[in-house]
KEKE-3310 file (N, C-alpha, C; in steps of 0.2 Angstrom, whole numbers, plus 5000, padded with zeros to 4 digits):
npx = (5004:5003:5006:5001:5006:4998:4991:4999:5000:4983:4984:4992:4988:4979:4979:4988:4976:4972:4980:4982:4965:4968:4978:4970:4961:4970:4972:4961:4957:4972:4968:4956:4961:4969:4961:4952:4962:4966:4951:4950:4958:4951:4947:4956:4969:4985:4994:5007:5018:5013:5016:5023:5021:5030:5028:5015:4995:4983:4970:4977:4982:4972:4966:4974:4975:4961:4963:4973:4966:4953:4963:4964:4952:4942:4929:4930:4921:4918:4909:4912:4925:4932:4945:4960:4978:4998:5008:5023:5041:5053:5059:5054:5043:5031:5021:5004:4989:4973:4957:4940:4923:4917:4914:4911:4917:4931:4931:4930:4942:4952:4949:4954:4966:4977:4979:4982:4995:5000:5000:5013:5010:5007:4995:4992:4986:4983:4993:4995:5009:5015:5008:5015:5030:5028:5024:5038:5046:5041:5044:5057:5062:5053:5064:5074:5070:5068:5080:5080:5068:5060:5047:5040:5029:5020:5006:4992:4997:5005:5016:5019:5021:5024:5009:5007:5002:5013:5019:5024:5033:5035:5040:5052:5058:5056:5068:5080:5081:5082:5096:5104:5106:5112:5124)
npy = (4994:5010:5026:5041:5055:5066:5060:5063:5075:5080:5076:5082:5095:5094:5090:5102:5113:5107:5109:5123:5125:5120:5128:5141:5137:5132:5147:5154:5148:5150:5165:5166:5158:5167:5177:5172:5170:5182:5189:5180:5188:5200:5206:5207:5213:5219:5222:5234:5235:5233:5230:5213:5202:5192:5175:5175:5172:5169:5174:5185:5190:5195:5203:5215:5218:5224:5234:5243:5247:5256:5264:5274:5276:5267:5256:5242:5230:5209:5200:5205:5203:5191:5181:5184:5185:5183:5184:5177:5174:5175:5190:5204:5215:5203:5205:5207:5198:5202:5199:5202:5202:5209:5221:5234:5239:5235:5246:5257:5255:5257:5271:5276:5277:5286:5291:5280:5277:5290:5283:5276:5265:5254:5251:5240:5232:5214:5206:5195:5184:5187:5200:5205:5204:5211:5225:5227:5228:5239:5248:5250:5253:5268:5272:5273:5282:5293:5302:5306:5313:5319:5320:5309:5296:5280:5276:5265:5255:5261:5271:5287:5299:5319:5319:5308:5293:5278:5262:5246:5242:5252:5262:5256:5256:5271:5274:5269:5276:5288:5287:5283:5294:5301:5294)
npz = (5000:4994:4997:4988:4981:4983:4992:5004:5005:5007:5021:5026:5023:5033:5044:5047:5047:5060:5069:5068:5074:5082:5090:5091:5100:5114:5115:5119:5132:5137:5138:5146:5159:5164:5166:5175:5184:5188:5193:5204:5212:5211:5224:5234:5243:5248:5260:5269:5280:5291:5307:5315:5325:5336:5335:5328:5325:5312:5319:5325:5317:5310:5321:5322:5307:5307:5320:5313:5305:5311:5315:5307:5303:5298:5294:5296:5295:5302:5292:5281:5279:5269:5270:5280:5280:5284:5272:5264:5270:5280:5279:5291:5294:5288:5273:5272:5265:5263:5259:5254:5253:5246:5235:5236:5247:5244:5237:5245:5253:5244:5243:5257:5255:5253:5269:5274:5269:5276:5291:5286:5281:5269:5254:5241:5227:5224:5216:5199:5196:5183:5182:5191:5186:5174:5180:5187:5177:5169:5180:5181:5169:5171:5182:5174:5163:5172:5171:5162:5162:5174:5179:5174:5177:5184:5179:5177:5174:5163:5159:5161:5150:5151:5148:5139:5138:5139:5134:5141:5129:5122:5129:5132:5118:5117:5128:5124:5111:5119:5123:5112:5106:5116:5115)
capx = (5000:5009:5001:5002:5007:4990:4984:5002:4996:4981:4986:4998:4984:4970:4986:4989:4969:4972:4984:4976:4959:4971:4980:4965:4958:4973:4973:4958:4960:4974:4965:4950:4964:4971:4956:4951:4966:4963:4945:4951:4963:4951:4944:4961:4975:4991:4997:5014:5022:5010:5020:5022:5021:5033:5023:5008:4991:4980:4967:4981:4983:4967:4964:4980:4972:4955:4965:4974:4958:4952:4965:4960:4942:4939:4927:4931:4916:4919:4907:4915:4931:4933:4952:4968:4986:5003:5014:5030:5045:5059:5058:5047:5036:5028:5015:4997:4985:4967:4951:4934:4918:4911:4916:4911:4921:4938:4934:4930:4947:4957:4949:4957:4977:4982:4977:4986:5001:5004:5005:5018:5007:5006:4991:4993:4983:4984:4992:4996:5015:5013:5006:5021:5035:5026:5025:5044:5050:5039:5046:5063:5061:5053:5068:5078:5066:5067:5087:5079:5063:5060:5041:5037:5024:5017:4998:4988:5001:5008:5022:5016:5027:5023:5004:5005:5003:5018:5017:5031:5036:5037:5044:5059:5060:5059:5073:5084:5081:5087:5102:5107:5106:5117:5131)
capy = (5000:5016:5032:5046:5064:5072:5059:5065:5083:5080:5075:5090:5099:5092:5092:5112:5115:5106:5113:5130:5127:5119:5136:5144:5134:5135:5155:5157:5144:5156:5169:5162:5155:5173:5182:5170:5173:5192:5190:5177:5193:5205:5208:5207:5218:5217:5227:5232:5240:5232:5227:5207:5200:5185:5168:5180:5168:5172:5177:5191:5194:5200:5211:5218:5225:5229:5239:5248:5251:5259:5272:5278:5277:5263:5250:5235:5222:5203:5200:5206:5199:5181:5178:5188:5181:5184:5180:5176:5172:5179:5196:5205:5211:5201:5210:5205:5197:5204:5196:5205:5196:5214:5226:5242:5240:5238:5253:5260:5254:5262:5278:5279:5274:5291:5288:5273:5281:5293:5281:5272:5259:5255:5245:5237:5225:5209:5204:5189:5185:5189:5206:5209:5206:5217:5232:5225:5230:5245:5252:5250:5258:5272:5274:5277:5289:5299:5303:5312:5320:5320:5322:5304:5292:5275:5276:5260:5249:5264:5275:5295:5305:5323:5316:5304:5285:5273:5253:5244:5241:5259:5265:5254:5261:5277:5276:5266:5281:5293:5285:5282:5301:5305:5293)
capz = (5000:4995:4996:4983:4984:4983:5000:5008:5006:5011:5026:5030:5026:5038:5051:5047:5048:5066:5074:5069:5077:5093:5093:5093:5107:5120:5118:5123:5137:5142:5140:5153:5163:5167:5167:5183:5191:5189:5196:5209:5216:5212:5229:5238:5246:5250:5266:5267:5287:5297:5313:5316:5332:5336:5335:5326:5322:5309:5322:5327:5310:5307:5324:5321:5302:5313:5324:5309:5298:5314:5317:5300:5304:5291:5297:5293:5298:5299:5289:5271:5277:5268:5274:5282:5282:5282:5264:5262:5273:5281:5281:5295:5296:5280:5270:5274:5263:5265:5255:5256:5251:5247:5230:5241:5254:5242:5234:5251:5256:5241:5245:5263:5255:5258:5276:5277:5270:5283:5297:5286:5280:5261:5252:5235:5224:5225:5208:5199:5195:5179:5181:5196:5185:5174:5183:5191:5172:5170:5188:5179:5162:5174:5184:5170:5160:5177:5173:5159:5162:5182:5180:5172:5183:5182:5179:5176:5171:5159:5158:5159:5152:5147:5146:5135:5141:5135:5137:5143:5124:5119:5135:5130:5112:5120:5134:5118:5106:5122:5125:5107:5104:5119:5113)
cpx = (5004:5005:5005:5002:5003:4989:4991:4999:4992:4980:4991:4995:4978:4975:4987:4984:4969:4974:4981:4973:4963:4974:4976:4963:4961:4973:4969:4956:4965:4972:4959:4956:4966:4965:4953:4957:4965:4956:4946:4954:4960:4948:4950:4966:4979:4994:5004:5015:5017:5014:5019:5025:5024:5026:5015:5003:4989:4975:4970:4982:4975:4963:4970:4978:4966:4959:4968:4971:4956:4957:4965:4956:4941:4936:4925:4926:4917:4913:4909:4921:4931:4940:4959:4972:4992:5007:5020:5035:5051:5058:5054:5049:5034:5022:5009:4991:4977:4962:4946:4931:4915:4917:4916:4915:4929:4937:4934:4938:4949:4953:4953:4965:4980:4983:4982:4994:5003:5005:5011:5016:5004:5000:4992:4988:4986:4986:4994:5006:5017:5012:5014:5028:5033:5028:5033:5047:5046:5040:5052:5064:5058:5060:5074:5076:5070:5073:5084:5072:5060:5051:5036:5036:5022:5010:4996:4992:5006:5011:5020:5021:5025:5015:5004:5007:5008:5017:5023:5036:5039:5040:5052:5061:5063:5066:5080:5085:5085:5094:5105:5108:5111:5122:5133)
cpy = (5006:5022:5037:5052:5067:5067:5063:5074:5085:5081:5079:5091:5099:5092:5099:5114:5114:5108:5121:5132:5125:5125:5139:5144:5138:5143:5156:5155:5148:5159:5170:5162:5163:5179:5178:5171:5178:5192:5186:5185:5200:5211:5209:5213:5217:5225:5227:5237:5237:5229:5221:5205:5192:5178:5171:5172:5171:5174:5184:5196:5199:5204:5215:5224:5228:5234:5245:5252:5257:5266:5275:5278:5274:5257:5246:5229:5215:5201:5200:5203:5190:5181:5184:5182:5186:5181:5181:5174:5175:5185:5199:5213:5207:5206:5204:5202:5198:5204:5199:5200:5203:5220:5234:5242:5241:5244:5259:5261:5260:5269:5279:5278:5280:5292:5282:5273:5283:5290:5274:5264:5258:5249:5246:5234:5220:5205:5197:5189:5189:5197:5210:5208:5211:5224:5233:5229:5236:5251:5253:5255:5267:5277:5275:5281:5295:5301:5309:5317:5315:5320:5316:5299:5287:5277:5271:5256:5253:5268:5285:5299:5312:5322:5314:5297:5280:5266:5251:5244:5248:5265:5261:5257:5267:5279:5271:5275:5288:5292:5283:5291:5304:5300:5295)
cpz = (5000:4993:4992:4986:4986:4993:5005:5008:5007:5017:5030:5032:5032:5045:5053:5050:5058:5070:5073:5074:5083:5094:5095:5101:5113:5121:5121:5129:5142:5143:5146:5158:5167:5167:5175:5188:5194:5195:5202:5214:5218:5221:5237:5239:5249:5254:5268:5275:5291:5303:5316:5323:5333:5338:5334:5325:5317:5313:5325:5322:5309:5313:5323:5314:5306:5315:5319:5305:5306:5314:5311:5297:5297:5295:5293:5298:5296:5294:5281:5274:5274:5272:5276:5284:5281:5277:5265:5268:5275:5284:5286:5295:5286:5279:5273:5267:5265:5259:5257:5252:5246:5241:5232:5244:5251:5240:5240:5256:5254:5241:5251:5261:5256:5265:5280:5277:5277:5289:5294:5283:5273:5260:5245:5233:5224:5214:5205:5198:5187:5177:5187:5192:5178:5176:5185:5184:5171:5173:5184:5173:5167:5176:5179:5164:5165:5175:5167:5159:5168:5184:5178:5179:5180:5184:5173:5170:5163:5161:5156:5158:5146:5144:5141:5138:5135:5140:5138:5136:5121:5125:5134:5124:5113:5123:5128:5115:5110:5123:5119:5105:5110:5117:5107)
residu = (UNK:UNK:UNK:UNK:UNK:UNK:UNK:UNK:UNK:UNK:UNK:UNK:UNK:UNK:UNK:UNK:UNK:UNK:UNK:UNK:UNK:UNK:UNK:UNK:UNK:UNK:UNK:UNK:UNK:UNK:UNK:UNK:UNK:UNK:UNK:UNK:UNK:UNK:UNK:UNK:UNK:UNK:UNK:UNK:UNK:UNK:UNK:UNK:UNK:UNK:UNK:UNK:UNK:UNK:UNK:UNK:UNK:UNK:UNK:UNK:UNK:UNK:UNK:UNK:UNK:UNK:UNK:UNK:UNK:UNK:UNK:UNK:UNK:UNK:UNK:UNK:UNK:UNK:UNK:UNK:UNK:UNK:UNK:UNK:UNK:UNK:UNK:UNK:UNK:UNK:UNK:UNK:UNK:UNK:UNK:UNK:UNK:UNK:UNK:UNK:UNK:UNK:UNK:UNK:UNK:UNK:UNK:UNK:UNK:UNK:UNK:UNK:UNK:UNK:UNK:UNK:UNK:UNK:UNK:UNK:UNK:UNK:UNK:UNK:UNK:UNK:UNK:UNK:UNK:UNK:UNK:UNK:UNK:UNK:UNK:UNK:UNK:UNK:UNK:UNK:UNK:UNK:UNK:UNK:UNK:UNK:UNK:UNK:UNK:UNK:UNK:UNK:UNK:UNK:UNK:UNK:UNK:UNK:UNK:UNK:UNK:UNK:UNK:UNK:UNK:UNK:UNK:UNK:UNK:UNK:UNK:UNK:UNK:UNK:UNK:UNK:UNK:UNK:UNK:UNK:UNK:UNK:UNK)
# end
């Protein structure tokens, strides 16, 4: 049995057509995949200076944020809390993980972060890895804009400089095209 050219070509083709439609598939797979992390994180925040107590529990953990939300008159009701913890290791105090059940209450949150600033105490999003080296490469290209115009800012994942938003890609062209002009 020996097959001819045309059925081997066929068979590329019906191969080609299928990895295609499997391309297709897995994108949008990741793309679902990463749109649930996102929504899994969306209700979260990450606290950063809160002061940790040798042999803390998570029930410590979470009067410890109580008491903080307090002194900048933010009430925090168990109720919307789903879970508080502490992440990571080593370093102390670790940052705070803090879950709500309740979409008012984060936006309620991020309204008081200049509050939480002043006594020293930062709140973040809770992001994926993905999204943190991201911003980790975004912060960088920043800091080397800044040598040339002292006024550029990160805003929602973009590079502001001079009002206009750059993306990680055209913030590198950019900060290339500066430094090839001063050599």
């Amino acid at each position: 049995m020996s097959l001819s050219l045309e059925d081997i070509m066929d068979a590329i083709k019906q191969g080609t057509q299928e990895n295609r439609s499997l391309d297709k598939i897995i994108k949008r797979q990741q793309a679902e995949i990463e749109f649930l992390k996102k929504e899994a994180k969306k209700n979260n925040v990450i606290i950063y200076g809160v002061p940790e107590e040798k042999d803390e529990h998570v029930v410590d953990t979470l009067n410890v944020v109580k008491k903080v939300c307090n002194e900048v008159a933010f009430d925090l009701p168990d109720l919307v809390i789903n879970n508080c913890y502490r992440i990571g290791r080593g370093k102390n105090p670790r940052p705070i993980c803090l879950s709500l059940t309740s979409n008012k209450f984060m936006s309620d949150l991020w309204k008081k972060r200049t509050e939480f600033n002043r006594n020293k105490i930062q709140i973040a999003p809770d992001r994926t890895r993905e999204e943190r080296e991201y911003r980790r490469k975004l912060y960088q290209c920043l800091q080397s804009l800044k040598k040339y115009e002292p006024t550029c800012i990160i805003s929602r994942n973009y590079i502001k400089l001079k009002g206009q938003n750059y993306s990680l890609e055209e913030a590198e062209r950019l900060i290339f095209g500066m430094l090839s002009r001063n050599f």
